[in-house]
C-alpha positions in Angstrom: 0.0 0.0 0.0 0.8 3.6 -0.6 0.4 7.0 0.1 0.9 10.6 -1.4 1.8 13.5 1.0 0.4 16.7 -0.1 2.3 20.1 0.3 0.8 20.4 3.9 2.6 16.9 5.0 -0.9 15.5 5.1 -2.1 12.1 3.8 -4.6 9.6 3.2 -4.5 6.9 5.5 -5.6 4.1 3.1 -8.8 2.4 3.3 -7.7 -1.2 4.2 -5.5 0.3 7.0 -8.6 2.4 8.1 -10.8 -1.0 8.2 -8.7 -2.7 10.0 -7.6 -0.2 12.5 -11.7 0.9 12.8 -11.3 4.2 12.3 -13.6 6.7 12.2 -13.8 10.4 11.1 -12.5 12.2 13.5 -10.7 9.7 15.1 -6.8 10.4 16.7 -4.3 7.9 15.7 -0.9 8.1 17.6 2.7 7.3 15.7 6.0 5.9 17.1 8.8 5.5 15.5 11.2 2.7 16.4 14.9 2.2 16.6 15.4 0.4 14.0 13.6 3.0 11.8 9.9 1.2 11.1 7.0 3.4 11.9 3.5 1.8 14.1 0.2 3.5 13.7 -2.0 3.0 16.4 -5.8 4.6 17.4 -5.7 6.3 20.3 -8.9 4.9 22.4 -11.3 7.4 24.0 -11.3 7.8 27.7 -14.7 6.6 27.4 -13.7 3.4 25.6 -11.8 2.5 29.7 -14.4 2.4 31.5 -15.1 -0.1 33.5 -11.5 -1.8 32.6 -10.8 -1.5 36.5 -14.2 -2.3 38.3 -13.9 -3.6 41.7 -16.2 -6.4 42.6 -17.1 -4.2 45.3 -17.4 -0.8 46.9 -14.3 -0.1 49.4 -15.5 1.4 52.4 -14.5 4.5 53.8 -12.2 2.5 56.3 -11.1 0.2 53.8 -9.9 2.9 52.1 -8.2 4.9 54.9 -6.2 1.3 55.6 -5.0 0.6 52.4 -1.7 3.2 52.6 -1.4 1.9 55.5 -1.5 -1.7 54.1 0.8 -0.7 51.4 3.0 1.2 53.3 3.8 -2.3 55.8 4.2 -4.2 52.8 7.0 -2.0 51.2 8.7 -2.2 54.9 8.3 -6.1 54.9 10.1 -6.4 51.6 12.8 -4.3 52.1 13.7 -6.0 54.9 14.0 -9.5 52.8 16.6 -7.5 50.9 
């Protein structure tokens, strides 16, 4: 596949890549660029598109979640004194 870039550095993402990528108008693709020179394409997912990635089974309670730096904070102490 190919592409022409017009005197503004725009192109045409072709049609096949659009398909598979499901892209939309309007839709915000990212670019990387890797070492080795080869450039990824990749959509950039809406904020709305997370949510409910990281739903808890269950509502923490206010106490559950006053403990948990706490909880955290032993933890960290415990390993570092396996080091």
């Amino acid at each position: 596949m190919q592409s022409t870039i017009s005197s503004k550095g725009q192109t045409t993402i072709p049609k096949e890549i659009r398909d598979h990528l499901r892209l939309k108008p309007g839709d915000k693709v990212k670019f990387f660029i890797h070492p080795d020179g080869h450039v990824v394409i990749l959509p950039m997912l809406p904020v709305t598109a997370l949510k409910g990635m990281l739903h808890a089974r269950r509502r923490a309670s206010l106490e559950e979640m006053a403990e948990a730096p706490v909880a955290g904070a032993a933890e960290r102490y415990r390993r570092s004194l396996r080091s």
